[in-house]
Each structure stands twice: as C-alpha cells, then as structure tokens.
ROBA-829583 format. One record per residue: residue in one letter; x, y, z of N, C-alpha, C in turn. Coordinates in nm, 3 decimals, decimal comma. Layout:
N
  resn      n.u      n.v      n.w     ca.u     ca.v     ca.w      c.u      c.v      c.w
     A        X        Y        Z        X        Y        Z        X        Y        Z
...
//
This chain:
215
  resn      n.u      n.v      n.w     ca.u     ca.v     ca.w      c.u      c.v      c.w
     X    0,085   -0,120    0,000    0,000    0,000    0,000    0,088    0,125    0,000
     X    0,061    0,225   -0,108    0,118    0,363   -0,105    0,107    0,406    0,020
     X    0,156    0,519    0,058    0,161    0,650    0,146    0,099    0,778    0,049
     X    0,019    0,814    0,075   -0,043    0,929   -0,060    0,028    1,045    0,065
     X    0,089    1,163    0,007    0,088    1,277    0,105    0,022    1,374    0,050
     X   -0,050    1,448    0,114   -0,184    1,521    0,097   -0,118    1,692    0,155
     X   -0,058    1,780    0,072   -0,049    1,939    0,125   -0,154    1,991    0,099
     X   -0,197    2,018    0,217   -0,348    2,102    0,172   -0,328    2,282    0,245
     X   -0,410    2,367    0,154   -0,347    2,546    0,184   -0,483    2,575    0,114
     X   -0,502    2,705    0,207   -0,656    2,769    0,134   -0,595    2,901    0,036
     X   -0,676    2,933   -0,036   -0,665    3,138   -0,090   -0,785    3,177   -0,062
     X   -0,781    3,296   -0,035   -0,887    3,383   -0,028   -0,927    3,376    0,132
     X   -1,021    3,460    0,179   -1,014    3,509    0,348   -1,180    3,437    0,361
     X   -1,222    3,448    0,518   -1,359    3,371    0,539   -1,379    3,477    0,575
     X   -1,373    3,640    0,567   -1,438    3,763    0,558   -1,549    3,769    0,532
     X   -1,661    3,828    0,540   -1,784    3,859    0,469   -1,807    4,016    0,450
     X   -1,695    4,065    0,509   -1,746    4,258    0,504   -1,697    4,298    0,371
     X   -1,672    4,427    0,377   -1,636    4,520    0,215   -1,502    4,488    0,255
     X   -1,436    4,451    0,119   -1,310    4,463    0,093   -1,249    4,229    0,115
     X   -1,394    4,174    0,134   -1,361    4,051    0,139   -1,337    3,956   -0,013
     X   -1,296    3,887    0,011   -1,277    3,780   -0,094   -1,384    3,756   -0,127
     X   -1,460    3,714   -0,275   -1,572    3,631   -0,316   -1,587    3,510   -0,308
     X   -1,466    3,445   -0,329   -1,421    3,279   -0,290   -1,384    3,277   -0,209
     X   -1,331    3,137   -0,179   -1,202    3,103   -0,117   -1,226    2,960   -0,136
     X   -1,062    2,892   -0,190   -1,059    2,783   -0,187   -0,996    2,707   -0,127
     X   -1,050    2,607   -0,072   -0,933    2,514   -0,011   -0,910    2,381   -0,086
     X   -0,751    2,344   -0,097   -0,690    2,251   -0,228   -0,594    2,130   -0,168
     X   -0,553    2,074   -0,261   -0,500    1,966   -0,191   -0,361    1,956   -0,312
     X   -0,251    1,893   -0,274   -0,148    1,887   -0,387   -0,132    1,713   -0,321
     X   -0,166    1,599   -0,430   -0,164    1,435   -0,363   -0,031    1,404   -0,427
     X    0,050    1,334   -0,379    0,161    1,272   -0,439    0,240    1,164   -0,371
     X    0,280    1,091   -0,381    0,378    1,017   -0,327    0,509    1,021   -0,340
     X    0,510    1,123   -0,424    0,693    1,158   -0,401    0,741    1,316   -0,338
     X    0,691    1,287   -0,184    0,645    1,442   -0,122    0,791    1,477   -0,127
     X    0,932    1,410   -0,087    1,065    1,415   -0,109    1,087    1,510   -0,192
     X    1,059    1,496   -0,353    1,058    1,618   -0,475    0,958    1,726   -0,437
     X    0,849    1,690   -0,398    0,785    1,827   -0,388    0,837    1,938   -0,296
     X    0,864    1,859   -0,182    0,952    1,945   -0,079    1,044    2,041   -0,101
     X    1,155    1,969   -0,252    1,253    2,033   -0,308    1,202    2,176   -0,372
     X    1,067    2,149   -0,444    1,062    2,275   -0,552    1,095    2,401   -0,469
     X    1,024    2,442   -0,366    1,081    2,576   -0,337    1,222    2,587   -0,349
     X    1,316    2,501   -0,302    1,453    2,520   -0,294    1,510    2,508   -0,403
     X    1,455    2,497   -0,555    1,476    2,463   -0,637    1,518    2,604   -0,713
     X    1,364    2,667   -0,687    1,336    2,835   -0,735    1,413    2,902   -0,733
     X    1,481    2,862   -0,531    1,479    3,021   -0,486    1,640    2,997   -0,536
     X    1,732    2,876   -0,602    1,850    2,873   -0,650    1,873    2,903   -0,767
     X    1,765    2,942   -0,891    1,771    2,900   -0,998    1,688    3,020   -1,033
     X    1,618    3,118   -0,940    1,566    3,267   -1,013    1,507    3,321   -0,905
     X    1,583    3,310   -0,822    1,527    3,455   -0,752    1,656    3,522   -0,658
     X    1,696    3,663   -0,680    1,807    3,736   -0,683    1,878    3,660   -0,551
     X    2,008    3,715   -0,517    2,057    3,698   -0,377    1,990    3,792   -0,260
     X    1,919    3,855   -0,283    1,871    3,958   -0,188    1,743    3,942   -0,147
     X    1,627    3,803   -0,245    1,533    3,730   -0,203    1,550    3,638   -0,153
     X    1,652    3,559   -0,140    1,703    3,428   -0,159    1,656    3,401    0,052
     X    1,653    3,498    0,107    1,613    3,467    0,262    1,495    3,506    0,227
     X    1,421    3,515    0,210    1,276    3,533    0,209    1,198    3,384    0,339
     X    1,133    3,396    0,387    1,104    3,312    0,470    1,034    3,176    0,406
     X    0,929    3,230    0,340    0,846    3,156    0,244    0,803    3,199    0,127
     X    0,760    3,139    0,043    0,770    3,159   -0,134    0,597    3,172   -0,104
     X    0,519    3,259   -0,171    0,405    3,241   -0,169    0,347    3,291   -0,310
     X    0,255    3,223   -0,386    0,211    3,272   -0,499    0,147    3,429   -0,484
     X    0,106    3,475   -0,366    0,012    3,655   -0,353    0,121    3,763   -0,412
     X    0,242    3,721   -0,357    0,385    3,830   -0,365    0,423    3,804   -0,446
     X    0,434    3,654   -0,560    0,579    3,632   -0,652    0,497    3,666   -0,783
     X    0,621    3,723   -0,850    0,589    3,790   -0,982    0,580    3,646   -1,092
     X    0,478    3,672   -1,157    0,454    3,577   -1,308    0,596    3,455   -1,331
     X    0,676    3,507   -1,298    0,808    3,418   -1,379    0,815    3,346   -1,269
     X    0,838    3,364   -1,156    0,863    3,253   -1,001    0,738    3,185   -1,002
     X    0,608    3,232   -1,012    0,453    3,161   -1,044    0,480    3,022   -1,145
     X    0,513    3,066   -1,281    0,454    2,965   -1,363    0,624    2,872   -1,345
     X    0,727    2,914   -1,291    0,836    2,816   -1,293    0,793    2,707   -1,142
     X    0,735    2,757   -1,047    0,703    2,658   -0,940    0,577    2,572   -0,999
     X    0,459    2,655   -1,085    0,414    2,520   -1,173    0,447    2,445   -1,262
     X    0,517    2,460   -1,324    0,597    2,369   -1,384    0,654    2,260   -1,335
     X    0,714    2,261   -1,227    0,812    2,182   -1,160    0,706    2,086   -1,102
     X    0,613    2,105   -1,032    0,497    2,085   -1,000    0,433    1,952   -1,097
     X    0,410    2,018   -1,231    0,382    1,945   -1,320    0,486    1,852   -1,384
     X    0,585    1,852   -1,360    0,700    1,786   -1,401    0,674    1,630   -1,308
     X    0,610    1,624   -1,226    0,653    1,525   -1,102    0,607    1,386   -1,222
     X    0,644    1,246   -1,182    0,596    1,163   -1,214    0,450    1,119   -1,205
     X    0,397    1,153   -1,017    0,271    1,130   -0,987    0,227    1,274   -0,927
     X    0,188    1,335   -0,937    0,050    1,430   -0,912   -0,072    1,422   -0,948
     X   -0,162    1,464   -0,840   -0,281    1,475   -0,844   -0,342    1,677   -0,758
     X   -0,419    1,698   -0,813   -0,451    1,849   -0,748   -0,619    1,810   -0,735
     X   -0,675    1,874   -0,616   -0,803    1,857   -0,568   -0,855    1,956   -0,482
     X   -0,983    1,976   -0,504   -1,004    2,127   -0,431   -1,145    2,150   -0,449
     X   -1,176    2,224   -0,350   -1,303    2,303   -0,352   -1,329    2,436   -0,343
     X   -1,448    2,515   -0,418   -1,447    2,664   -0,437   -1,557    2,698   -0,380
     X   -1,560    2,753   -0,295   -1,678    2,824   -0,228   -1,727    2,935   -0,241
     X   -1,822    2,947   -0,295   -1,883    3,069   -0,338   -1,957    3,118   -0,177
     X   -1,865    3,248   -0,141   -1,939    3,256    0,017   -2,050    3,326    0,033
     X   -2,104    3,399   -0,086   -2,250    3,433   -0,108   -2,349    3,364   -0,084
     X   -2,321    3,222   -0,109   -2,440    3,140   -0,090   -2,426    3,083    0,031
     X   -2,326    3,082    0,122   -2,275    2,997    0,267   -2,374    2,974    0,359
     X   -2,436    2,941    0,435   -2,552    2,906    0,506   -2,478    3,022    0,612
     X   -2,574    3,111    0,677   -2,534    3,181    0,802   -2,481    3,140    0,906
     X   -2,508    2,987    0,933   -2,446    2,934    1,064   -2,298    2,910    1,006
     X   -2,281    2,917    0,930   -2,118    2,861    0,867   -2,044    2,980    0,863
     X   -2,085    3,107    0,815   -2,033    3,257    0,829   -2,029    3,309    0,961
     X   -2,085    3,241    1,072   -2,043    3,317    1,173   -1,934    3,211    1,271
     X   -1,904    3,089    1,179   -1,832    3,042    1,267   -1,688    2,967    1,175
     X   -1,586    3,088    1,149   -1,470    3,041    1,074   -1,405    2,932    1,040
     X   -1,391    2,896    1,181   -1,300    2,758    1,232   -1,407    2,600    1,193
     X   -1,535    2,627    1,213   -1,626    2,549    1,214   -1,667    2,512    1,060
     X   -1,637    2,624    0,987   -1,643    2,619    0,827   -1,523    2,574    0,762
     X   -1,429    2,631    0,825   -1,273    2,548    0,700   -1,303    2,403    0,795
     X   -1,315    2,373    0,931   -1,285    2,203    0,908   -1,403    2,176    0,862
     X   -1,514    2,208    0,845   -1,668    2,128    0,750   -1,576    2,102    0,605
     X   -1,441    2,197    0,476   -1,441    2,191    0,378   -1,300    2,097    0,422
     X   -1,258    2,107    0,518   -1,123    2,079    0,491   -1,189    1,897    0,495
     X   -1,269    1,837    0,583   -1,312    1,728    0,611   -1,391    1,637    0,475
     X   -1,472    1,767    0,382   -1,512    1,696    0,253   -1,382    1,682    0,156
     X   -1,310    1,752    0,159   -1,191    1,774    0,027   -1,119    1,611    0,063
     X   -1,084    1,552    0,211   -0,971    1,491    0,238   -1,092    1,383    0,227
     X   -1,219    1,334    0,224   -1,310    1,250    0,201   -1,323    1,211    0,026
     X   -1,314    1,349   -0,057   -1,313    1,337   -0,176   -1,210    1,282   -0,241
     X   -1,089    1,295   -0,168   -0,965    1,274   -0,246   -0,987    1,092   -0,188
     X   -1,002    1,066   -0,057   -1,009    0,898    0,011   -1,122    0,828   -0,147
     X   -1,239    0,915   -0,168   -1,305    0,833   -0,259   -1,223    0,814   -0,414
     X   -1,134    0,916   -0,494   -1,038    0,892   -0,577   -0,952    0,823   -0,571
     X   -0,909    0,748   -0,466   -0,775    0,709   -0,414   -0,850    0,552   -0,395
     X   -0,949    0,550   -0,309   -0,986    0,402   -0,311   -0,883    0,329   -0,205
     X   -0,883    0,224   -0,189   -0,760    0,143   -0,099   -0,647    0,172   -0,146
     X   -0,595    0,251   -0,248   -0,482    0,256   -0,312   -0,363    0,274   -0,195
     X   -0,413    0,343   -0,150   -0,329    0,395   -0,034   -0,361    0,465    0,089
     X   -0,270    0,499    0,197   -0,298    0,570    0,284   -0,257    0,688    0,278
     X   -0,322    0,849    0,408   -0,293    0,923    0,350   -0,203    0,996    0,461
     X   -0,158    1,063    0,437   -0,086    1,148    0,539   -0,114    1,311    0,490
     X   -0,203    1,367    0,564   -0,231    1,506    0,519   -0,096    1,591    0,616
     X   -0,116    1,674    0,483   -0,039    1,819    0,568   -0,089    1,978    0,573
     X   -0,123    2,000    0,675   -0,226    2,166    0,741   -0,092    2,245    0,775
     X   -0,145    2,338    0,758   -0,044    2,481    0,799   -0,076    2,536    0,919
     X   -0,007    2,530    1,036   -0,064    2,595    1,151   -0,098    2,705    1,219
     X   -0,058    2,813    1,064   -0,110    2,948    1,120   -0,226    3,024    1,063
     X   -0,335    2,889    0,966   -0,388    3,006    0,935   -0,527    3,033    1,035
     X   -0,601    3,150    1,024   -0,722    3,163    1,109   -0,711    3,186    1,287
     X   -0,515    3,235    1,277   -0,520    3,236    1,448   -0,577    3,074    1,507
     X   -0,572    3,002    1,459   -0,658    2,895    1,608   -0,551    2,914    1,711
     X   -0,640    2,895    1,820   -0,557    2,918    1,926   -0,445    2,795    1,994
     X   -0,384    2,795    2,073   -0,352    2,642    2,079   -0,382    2,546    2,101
     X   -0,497    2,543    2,180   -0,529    2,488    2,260   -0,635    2,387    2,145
     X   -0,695    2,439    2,022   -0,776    2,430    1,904   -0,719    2,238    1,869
     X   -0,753    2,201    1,884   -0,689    2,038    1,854   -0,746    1,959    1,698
     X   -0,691    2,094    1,617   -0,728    2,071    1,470   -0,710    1,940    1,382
     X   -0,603    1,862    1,436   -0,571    1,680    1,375   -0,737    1,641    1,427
     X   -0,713    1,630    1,568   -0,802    1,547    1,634   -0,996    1,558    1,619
     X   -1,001    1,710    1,576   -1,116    1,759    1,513   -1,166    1,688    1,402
     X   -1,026    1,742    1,234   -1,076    1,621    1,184   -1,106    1,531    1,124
     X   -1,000    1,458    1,202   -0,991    1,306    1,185   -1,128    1,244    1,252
     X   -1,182    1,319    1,365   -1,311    1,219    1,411   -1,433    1,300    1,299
     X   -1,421    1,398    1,234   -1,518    1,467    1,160   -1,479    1,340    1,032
     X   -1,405    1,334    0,953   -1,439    1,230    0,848   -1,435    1,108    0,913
     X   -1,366    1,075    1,008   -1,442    0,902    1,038   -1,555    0,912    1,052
     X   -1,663    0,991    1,082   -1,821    0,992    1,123   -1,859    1,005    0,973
     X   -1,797    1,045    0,891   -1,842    1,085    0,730   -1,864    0,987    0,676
     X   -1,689    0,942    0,676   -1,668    0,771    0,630   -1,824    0,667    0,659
     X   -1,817    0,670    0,798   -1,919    0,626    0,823   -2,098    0,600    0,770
     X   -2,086    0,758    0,759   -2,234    0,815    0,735   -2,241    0,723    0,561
     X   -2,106    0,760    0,516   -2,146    0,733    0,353   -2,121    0,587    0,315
     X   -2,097    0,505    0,441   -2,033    0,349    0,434   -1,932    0,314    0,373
     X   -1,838    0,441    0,350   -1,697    0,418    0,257   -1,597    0,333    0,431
     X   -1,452    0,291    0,342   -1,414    0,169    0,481   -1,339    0,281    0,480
     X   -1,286    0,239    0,618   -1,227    0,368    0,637   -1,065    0,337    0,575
     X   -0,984    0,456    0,617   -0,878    0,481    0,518   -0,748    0,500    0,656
     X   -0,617    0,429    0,626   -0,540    0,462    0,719   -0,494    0,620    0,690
     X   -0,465    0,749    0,785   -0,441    0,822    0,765   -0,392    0,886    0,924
     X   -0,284    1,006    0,891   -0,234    1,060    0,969   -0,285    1,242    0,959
     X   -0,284    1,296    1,032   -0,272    1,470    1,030   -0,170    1,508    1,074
     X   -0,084    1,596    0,999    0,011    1,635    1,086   -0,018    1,823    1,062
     X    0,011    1,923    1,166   -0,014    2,048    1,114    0,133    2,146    1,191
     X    0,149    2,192    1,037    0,307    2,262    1,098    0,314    2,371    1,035
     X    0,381    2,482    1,073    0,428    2,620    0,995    0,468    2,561    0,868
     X    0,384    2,659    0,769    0,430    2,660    0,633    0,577    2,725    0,599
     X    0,598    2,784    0,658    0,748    2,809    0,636    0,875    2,717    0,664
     X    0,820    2,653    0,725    0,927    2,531    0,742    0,863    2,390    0,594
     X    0,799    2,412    0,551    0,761    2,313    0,481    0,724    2,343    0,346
     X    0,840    2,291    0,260    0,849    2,322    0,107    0,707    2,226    0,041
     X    0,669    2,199    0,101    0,536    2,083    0,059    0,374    2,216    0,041
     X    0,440    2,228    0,181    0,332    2,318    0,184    0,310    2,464    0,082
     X    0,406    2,496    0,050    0,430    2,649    0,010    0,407    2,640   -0,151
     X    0,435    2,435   -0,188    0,416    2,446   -0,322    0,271    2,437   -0,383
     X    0,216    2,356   -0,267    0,045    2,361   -0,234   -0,013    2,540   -0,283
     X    0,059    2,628   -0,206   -0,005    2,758   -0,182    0,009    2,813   -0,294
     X    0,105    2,794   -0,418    0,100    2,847   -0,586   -0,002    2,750   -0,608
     X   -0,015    2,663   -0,572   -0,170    2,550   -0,716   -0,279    2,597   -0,664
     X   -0,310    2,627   -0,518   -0,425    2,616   -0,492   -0,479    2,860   -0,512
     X   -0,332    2,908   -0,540   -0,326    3,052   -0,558   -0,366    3,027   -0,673
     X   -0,346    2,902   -0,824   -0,360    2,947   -0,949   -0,518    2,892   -0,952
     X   -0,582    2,864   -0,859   -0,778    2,768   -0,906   -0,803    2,911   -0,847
     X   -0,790    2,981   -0,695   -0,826    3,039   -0,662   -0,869    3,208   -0,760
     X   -0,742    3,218   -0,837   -0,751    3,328   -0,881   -0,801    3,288   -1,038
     X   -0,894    3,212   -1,085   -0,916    3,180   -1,181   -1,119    3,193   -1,134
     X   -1,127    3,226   -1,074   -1,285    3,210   -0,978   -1,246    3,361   -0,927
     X   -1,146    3,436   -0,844   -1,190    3,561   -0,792   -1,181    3,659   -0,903
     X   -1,091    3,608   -0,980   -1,035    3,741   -1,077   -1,050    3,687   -1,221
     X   -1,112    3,573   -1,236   -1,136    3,546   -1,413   -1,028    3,538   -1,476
     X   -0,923    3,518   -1,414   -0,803    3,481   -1,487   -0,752    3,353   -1,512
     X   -0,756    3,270   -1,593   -0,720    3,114   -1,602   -0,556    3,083   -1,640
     X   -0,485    3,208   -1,638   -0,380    3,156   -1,700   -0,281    3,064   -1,629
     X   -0,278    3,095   -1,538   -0,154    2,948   -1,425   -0,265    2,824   -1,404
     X   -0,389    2,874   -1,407   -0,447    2,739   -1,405   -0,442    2,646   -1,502
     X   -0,441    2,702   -1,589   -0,427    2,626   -1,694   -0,291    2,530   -1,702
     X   -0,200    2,614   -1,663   -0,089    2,498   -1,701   -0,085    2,328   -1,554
     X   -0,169    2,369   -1,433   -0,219    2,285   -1,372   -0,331    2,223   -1,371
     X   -0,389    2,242   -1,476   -0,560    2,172   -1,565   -0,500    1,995   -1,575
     X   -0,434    1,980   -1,629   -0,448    1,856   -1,627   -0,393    1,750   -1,562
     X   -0,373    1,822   -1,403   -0,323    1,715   -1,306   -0,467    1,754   -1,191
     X   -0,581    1,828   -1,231   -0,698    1,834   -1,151   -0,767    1,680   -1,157
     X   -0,802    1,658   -1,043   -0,882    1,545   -1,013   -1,016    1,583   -0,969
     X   -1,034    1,646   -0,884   -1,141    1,675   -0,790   -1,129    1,867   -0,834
     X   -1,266    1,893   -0,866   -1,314    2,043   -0,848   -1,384    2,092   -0,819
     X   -1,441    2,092   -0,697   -1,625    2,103   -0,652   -1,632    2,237   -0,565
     X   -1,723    2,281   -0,663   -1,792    2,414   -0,659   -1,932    2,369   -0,507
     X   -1,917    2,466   -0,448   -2,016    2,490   -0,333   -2,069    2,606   -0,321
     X   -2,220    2,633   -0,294   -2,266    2,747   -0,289   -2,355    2,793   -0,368
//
C-alpha cells in the first residue's frame, strides 16, 4: 500500500465585510513523491530569484511575480505522480451558521476535500495530510488533527466508505516546502474564480482530479 501525502493550503479570506474575498478555496497537492515536492521551493529560490530574495522566509504565490509563479508550476507538473483537488466556495451562498463560525467552516471543507480525495484514491493507499498551523489564528489549545480526523471518520461512516489509514500532521508553512508548493496550485484555481483569470491554471488543468464548486 502507497503513502499518498496530501499538502493542503486555502486562498482567499472567510471575511464577509467590504473589501472581502468572493471565494475562497481550499486545495489539496496528492503525491507520493512528497521528497521532490519538498525540493521545488529550494529549487526556485536557487535557480531565479536574486541573492537579496534568496532569505525570504516563504515563497508564496500573492507576492511572486509571473516568472517565479509559472516556474514553481511547472516543476509541479513535471513530477511523475500528481494529483490536485479542491473546492471553491462561493461565500454568497454559505448558510449563516457557517459565516459566523470560521474555524467550524474550513474544518466542515477541509473534512469533505480529504473524504473526496479517500473516494479517488480508493484502498490505493494511505494518506498522510499536511495543514499549515497558522492560518485563522486557532488558538492552541484548538486540537485541529483530532477535530478532523473524528469529523471524516463519522463521514466515512455516514457514507459506508471503509475507512482509510491516515495521519494529520499540522506545521508552519514556512518550514515546509510541501506546503508552500500547495499555496501556488491552490493561488492558481483560486484566482481563476476571484479574478477570471485562467492563465496558471491552466498549465495545472491537467493534473486536476477533484473540483467542486459549493454554494
């Protein structure tokens, strides 16, 4: 049985006032050769971006100009096995109880996305997700693995799928080249839905598996 590793990173804010995001998506980057993916940032920041970026903490698709964008998708797309998976939430339509409760809404999407990808995947393998631990402030005390992992075993359940061996692990994205390469794929769906622009998506179109629109 594989090890699938699962980087999962949102775009866009769970705002609802003036000046908020229209989306926001949360994505998944699946692979089993998380080893290379890890590399791409370190790949970039040797191969095009000056000596005077080169400490930058983390690489993020919001700040990097077009040429650092479509060279981290590329590399991306270069892998042997990739898979990209994700959901877009249109927060216009969000049920009110879900808008007033942040934390309660990314694990409701984060819990269908890592259910959607278990139904693509099949017994193929197990998964080992990876969360970023700073986004949304949770506080510490917030026990986001343990949240949920018992939120899709009750899913699993509900939908009679068997269940799936899997781990959570949640760590600063800055320490984790997995993660940061997550945050350009899931920056190029995102901005293809806020801003009508398809062009980086496109060159990650055909490693999409999963694309489900909500709302």
């Amino acid at each position: 049985m594989h090890i699938c590793s699962v980087y999962v990173d949102e775009s866009g804010d769970l705002g609802s006032g003036k000046g908020s995001s229209k989306y926001i998506t949360i994505g998944a980057l699946v692979t089993t050769q998380p080893e290379r993916v890890e590399r791409i940032p370190l790949r970039i920041r040797k191969r095009r971006l000056k000596k005077s970026l080169q400490r930058k903490p983390e690489l993020k698709f919001h700040n990097s100009n077009p040429e650092i964008r479509k060279g981290m998708l590329k590399l991306v797309m270069a892998l042997e096995d990739v898979a990209i998976a994700s959901i877009i939430v249109n927060k216009a339509g969000m049920p009110p109880g879900l808008k007033q409760s942040p934390e309660r809404f990314y694990d409701f999407i984060c819990c269908q996305l890592l259910v959607e990808i278990m139904k693509s995947r099949g017994e193929r393998c197990s998964l080992r997700a990876v969360f970023d631990a700073r986004p949304h402030n949770r506080p510490p005390s917030y026990d986001f693995g343990g949240r949920i992992g018992a939120m899709i075993e009750k899913e699993l359940s509900r939908t009679g799928l068997p269940p799936v061996r899997m781990e959570i692990s949640v760590i600063d994205s800055r320490n984790s080249g997995g993660l940061q390469t997550a945050d350009f794929v899931v920056g190029s769906i995102q901005r293809k839905y806020e801003r009508n622009d398809p062009s980086y998506y496109r060159t990650i179109a055909p490693a999409i598996i999963i694309e489900k629109r909500l709302f």
